[in-house]
C-alpha positions in Angstrom: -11.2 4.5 -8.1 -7.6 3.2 -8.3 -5.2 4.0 -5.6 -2.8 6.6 -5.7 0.7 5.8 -4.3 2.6 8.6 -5.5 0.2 10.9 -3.1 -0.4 8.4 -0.3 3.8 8.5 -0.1 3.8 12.2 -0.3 1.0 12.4 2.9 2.6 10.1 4.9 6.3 10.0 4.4 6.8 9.2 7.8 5.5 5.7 7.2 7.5 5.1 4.3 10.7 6.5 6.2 10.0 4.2 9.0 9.3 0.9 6.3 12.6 2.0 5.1 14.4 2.6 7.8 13.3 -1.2 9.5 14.0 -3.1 6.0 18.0 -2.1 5.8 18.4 -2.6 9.6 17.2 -6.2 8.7 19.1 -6.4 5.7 22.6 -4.9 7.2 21.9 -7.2 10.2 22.1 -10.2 7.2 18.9 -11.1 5.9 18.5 -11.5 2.3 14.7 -12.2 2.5 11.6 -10.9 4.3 8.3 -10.2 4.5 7.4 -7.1 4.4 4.1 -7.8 6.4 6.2 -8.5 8.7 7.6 -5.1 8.9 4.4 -3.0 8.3 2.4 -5.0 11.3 5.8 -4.4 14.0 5.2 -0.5 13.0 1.6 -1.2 13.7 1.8 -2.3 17.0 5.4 -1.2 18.1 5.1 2.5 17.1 2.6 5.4 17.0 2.6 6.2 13.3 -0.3 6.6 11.7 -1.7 7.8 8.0 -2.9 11.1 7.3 -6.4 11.8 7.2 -7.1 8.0 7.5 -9.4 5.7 9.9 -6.1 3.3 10.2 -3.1 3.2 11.6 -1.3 1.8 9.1 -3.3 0.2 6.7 -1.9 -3.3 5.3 -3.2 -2.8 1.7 -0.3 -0.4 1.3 2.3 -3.6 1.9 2.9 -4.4 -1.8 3.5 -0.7 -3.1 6.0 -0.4 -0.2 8.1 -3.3 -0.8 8.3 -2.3 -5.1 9.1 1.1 -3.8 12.0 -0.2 -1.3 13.3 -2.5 -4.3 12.7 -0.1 -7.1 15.3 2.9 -4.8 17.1 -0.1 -3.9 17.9 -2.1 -6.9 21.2 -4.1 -5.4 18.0 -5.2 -2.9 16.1 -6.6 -5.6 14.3 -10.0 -4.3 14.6 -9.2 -0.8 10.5 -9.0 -0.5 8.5 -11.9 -2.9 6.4 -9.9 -4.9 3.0 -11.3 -6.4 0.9 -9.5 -8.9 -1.5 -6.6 -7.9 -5.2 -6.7 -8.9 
């Protein structure tokens, strides 16, 4: 069964407004580069967001479709998060 992000975004917003949210602070506070690991584990354990109708806080194989999505709304962004290839 192959992921859906469009309705994983749509259920839990609030994480993706929060990923957002953290990546421009660190990008207006000067960093052109980051991991976005990075950011999804500080909302982890700094925060009490968690998915909808899931057994995880905030599961880390949604990283990668969260960094395209920042870079895809944020095009002048582009390259901030290294990307690899998805399986």
């Amino acid at each position: 069964m192959k992921f859906d992000f469009e309705t994983w975004i749509k259920d839990n917003h609030h994480i993706w407004k929060a990923f957002e949210e953290q990546a421009l602070l660190i990008y207006q506070r000067g960093h052109r580069h980051y991991s976005a690991r990075t950011i999804v584990e500080f909302l982890r354990h700094h925060s009490a967001l968690a998915e909808i109708d899931s057994e995880w806080k905030i599961n880390d194989h949604i990283t990668p479709h969260l960094a395209r999505r920042f870079m895809k709304d944020y095009p002048h962004m582009n390259g901030f998060f290294e990307l690899r290839s998805m399986k």
